[in-house]
DRENFIVO-223171 format. One line per field, with one value per residue (C-alpha): residue number from 1; residue in three letters; x, y, z. Coordinates in nm, 4 decimals, always signed. Example, Ala and Ser with C-alpha at 12.3 -4.5 7.8 and 13.67 -1.06 7.14 Angstrom:
<nodes>
seq	1	2
type	ALA	SER
px	+1.2300	+1.3670
py	-0.4500	-0.1060
pz	+0.7800	+0.7140
</nodes>
This chain:
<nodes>
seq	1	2	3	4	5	6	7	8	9	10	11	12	13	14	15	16	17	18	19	20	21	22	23	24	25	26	27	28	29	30	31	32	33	34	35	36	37	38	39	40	41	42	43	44	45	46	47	48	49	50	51	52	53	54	55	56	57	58	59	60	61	62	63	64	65	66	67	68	69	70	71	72	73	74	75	76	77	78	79	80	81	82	83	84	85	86	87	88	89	90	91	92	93	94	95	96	97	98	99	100	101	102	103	104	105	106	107	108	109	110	111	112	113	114	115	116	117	118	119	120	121	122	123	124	125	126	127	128	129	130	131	132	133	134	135	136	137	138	139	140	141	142	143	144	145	146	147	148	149	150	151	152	153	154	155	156	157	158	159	160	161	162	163	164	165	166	167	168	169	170	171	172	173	174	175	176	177	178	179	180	181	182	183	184	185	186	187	188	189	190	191	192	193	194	195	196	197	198	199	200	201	202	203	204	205	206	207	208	209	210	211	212	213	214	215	216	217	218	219	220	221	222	223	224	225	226	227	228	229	230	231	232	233	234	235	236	237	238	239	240	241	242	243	244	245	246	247	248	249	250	251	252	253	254	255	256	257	258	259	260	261	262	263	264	265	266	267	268	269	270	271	272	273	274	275	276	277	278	279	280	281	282	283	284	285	286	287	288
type	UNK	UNK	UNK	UNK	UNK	UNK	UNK	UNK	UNK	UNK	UNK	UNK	UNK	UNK	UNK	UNK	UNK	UNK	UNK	UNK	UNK	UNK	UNK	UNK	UNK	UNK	UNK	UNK	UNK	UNK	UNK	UNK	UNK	UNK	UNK	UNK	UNK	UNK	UNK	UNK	UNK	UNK	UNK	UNK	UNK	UNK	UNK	UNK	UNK	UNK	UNK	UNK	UNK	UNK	UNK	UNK	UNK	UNK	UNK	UNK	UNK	UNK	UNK	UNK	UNK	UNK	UNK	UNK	UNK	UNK	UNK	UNK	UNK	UNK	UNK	UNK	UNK	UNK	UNK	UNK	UNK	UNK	UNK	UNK	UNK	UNK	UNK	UNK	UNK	UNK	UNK	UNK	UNK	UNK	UNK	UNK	UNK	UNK	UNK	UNK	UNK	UNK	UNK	UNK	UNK	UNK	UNK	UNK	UNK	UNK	UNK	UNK	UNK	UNK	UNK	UNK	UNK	UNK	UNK	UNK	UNK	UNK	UNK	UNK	UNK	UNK	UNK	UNK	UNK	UNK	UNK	UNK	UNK	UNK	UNK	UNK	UNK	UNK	UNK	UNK	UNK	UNK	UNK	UNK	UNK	UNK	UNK	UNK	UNK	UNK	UNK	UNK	UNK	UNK	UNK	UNK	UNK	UNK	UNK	UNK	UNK	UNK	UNK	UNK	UNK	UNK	UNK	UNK	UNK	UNK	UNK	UNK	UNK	UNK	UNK	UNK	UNK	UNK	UNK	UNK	UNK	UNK	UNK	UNK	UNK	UNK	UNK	UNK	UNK	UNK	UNK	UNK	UNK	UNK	UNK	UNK	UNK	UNK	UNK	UNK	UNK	UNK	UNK	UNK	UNK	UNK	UNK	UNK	UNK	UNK	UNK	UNK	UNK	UNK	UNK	UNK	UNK	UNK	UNK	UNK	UNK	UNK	UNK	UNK	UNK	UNK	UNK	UNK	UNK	UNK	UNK	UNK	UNK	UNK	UNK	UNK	UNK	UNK	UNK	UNK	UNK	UNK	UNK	UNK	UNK	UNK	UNK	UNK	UNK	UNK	UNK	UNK	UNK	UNK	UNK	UNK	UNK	UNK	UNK	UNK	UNK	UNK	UNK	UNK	UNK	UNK	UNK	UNK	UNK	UNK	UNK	UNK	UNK	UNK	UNK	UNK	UNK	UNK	UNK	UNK	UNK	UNK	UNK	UNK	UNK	UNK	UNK	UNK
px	-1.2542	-1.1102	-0.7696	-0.7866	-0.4451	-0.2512	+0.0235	+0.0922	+0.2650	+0.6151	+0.8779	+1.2721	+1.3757	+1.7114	+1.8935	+2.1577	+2.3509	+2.4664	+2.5843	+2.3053	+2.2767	+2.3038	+2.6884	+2.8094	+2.6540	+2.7230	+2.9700	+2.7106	+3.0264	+3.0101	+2.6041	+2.5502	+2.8639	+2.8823	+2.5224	+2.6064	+2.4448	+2.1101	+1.9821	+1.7413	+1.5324	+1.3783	+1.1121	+1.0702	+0.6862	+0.6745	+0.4288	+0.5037	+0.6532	+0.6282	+0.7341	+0.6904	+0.9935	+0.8820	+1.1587	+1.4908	+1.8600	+2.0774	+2.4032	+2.4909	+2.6624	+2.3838	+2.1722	+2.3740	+2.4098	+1.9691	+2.0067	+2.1903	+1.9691	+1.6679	+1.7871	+1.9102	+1.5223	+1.4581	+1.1615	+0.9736	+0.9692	+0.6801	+0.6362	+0.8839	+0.6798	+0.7643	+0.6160	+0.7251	+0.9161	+1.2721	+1.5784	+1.7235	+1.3825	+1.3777	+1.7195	+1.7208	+1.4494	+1.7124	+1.9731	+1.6749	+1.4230	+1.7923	+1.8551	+1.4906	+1.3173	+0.9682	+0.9226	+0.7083	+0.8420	+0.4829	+0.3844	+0.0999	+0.0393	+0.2307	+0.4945	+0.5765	+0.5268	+0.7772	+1.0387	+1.0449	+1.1774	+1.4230	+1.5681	+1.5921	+1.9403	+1.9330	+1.8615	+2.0464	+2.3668	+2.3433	+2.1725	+2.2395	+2.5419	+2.7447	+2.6670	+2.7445	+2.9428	+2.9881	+2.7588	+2.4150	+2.2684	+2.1066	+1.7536	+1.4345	+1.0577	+0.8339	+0.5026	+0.1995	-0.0293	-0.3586	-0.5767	-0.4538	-0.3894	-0.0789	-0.1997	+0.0652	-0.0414	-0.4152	-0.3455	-0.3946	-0.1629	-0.3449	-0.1773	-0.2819	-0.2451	-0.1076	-0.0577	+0.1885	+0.4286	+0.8503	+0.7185	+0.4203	+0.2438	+0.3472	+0.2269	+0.2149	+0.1735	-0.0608	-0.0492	-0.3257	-0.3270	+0.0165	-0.1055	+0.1876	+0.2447	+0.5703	+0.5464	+0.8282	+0.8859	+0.5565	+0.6736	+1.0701	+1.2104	+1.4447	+1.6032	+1.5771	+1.2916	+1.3179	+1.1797	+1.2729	+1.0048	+0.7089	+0.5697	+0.3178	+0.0118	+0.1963	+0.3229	-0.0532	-0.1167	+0.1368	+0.0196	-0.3324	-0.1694	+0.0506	-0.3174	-0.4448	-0.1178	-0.2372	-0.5830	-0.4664	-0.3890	-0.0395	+0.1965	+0.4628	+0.5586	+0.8428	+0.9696	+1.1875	+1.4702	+1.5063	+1.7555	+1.9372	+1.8876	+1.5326	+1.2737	+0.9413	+0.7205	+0.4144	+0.4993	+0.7520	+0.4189	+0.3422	+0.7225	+0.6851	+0.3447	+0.5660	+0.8679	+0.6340	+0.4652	+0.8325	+0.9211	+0.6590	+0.7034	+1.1095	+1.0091	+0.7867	+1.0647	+1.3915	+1.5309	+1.7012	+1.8272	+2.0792	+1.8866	+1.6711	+1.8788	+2.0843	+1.7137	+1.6075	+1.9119	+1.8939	+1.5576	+1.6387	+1.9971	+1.9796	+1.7951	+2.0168	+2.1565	+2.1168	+2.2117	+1.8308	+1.7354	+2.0029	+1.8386	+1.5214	+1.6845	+1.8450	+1.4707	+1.2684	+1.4051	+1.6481	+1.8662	+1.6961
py	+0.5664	+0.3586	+0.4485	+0.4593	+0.3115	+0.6151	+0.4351	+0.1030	-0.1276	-0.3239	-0.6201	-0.6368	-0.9851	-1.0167	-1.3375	-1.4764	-1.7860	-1.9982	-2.3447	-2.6199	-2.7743	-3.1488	-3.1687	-3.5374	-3.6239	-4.0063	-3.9681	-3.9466	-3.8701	-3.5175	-3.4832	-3.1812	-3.1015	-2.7441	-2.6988	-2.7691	-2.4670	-2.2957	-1.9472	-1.7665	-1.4847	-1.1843	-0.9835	-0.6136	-0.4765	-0.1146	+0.1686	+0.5005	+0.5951	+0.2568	-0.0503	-0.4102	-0.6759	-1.0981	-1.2749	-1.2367	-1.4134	-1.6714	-1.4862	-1.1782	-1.0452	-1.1564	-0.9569	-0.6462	-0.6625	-0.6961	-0.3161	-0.1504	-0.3074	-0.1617	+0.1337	+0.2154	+0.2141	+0.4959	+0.3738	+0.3808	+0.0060	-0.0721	-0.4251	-0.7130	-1.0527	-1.3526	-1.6796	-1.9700	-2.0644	-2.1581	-1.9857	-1.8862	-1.7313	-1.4742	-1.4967	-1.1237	-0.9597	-0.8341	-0.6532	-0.5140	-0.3780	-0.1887	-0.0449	+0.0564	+0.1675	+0.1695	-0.1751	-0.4215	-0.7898	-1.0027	-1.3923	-1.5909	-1.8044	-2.1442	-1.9060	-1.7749	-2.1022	-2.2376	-1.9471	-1.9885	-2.3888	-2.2312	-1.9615	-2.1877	-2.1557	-2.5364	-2.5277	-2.2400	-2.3789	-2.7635	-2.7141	-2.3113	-2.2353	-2.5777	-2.5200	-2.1235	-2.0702	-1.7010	-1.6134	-1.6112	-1.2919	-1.2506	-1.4388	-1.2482	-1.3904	-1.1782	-1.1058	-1.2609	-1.0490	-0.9395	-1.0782	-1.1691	-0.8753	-0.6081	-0.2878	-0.0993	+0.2277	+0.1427	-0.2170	-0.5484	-0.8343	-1.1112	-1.3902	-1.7753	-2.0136	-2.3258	-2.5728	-2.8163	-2.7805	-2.8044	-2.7567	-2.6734	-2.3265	-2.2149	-1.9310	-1.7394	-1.3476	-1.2408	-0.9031	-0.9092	-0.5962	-0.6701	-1.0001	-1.1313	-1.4109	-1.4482	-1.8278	-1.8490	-2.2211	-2.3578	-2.2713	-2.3733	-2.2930	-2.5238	-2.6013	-2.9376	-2.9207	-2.9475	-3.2916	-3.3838	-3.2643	-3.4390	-3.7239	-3.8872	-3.6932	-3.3731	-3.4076	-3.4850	-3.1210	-2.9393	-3.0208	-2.9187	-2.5821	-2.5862	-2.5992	-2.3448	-2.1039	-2.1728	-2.1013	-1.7340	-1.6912	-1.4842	-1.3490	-1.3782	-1.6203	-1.5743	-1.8435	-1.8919	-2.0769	-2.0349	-2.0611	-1.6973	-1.8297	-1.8660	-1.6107	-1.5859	-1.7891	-1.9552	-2.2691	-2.2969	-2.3997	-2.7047	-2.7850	-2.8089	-3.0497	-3.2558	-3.2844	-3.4104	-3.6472	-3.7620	-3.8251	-4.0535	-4.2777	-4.3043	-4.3569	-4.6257	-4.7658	-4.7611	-4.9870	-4.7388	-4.4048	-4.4060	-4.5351	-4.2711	-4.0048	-4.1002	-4.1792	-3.8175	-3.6513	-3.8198	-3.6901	-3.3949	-3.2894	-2.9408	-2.8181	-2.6658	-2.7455	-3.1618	-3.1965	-3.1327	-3.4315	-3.6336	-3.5300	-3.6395	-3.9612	-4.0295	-3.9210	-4.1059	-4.4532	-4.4465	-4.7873	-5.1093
pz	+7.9969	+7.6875	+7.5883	+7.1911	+7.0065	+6.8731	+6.6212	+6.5244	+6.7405	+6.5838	+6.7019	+6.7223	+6.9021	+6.9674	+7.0417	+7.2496	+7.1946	+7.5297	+7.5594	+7.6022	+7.9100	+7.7895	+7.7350	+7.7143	+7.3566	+7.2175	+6.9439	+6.6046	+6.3415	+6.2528	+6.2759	+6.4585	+6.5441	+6.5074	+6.5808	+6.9510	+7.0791	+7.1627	+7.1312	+7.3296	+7.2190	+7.4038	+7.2144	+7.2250	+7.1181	+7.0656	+7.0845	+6.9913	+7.3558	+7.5419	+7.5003	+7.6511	+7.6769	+7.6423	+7.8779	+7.9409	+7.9005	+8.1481	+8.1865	+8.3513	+8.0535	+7.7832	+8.0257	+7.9746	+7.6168	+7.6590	+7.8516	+7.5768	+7.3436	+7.5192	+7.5378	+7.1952	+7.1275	+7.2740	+7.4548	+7.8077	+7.9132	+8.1224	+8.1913	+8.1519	+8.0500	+8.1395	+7.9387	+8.1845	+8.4186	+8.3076	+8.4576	+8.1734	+8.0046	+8.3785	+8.4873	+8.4261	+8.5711	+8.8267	+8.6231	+8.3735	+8.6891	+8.8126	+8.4889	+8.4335	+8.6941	+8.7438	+8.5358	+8.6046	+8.6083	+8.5833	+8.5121	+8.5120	+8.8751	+8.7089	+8.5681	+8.9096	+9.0730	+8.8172	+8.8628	+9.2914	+9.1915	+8.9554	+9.1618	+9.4565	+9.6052	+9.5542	+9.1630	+9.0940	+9.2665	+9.2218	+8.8042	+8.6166	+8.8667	+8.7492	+8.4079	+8.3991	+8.7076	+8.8296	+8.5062	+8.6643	+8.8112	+9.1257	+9.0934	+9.1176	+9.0518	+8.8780	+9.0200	+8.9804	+8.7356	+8.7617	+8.4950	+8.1587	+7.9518	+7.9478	+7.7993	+7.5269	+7.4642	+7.4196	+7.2715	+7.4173	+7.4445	+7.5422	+7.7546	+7.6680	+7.9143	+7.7006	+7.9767	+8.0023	+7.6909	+7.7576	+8.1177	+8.3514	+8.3413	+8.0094	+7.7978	+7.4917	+7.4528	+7.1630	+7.0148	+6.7333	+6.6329	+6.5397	+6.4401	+6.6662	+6.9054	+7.1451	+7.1860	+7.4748	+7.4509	+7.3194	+6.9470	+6.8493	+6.5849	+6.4279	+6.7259	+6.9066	+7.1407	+7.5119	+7.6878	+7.9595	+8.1826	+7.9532	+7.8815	+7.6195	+7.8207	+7.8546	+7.4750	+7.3479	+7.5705	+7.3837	+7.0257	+7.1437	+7.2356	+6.9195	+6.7453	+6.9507	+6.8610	+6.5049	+6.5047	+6.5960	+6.2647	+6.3452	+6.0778	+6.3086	+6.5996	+6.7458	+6.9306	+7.2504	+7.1222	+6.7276	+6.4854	+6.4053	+6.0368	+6.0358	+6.0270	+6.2654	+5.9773	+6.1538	+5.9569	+6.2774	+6.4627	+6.2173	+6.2366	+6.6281	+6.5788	+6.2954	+6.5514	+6.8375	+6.6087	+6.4874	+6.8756	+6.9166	+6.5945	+6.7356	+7.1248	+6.9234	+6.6846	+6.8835	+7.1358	+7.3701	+7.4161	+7.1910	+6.8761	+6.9575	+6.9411	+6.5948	+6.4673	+6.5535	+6.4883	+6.1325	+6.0603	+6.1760	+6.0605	+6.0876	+6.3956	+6.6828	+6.9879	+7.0184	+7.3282	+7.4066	+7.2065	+7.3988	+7.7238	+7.6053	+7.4962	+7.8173	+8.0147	+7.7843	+7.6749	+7.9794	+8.0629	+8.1613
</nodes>
């Protein structure tokens, strides 16, 4: 038996700003300065009755502020999505399956694979617990889903597998019939894109999945990290292939890590949280 769509389905994303994790940025002047931060984003799609949340936030109390969020929507949720694997994207599955119960925390197999490294006692104490100590919640790993598709009130979002991008196993969530796409950290949005975990293979991967993003032919792609300024225009997806092709010519062009990172940050002025493009400086043109 089919289960015909009754109303439209809508968005709401709200987003929570945390320090980066790269801290000890080479003096630049004033460049970037006060854009020394990074914001995530969790996604809310909504039926009628039901609703389905894309990721979660790092701290405990960003996670609380999610719950109130939630539930000043008046909705049942019924599945919490999660689009990779990085702590602060699932950090809180935990404190959202308590507050609602009867949720479903799911992944795809590389999501879940990367979520058991990143809730490791190890990881979480020696990596997020250093950076945010006493802030992180209890860690819990979402379960492996069956087959790709989450169904919202008779429509399908459709997860695509997108490979290696800021890390292994990532994914995007497609809505179409909202003509919708929560990109998780494939798509960035005018924020400085995460590196550190790639190289030229695994970058040459992520544009073909940038491509892939596009041909979907969304009106709205909401990415994982994103500007609060900036709206969820697709163009965002052409802006990640332009940055990727920009970190190429620099790797190309500059002599080490810190003539990479003025070059960047001079081409790109604008784009939050830099520390990311430090770390990438540091892991990509490292000391001889």
């Amino acid at each position: 038996m089919t289960t015909e769509p009754m109303t439209e389905l809508t968005y709401e994303t709200l987003l929570a700003r945390r320090e980066g994790v790269v801290r000890d940025l080479p003096e630049s002047g004033d460049e970037g300065s006060d854009l020394r931060w990074v914001m995530n984003s969790a996604t809310l799609i909504q039926g009628e009755r039901d609703a389905v949340l894309v990721d979660t936030f790092t701290t405990i109390e960003q996670n609380e502020q999610l719950i109130e969020w939630i539930r000043g929507h008046g909705r049942n949720l019924t599945h919490i999505y999660v689009t990779h694997g990085h702590g602060d994207h699932l950090f809180g599955i935990g404190q959202l399956t308590a507050a609602f119960p009867g949720v479903r925390a799911v992944a795809t197999a590389g999501t879940v694979a990367g979520a058991r490294l990143q809730t490791a006692d190890d990881y979480i104490e020696g990596f997020w617990g250093r950076l945010f100590p006493g802030q992180i919640p209890d860690a819990v790993v979402p379960d492996e889903m069956e087959g790709d598709r989450i169904l919202l009130e008779g429509y399908e979002l459709r997860v695509i597998e997108t490979g290696h991008t800021d890390t292994a196993g990532s994914t995007v969530l497609w809505a179409p019939d909202a003509g919708l796409v929560v990109a998780g950290d494939v798509v960035y949005n005018n924020t400085h894109m995460y590196l550190a975990e790639t190289d030229a293979a695994s970058r040459a991967e992520w544009v073909a999945a940038l491509r892939r993003v596009q041909d979907l032919g969304a009106d709205h792609v909401v990415a994982g990290h994103k500007h609060p300024d900036h709206d969820d225009d697709p163009v965002i997806v052409q802006q990640s292939i332009d940055y990727l092709a920009d970190i190429e010519k620099t790797l190309a062009s500059t002599a080490d890590a810190v003539e990479f990172y003025r070059t960047m940050l001079a081409r790109h002025p604008h784009r939050a949280n830099p520390g990311s493009l430090w770390g990438a400086g540091k892991t990509l043109k490292p000391s001889k």
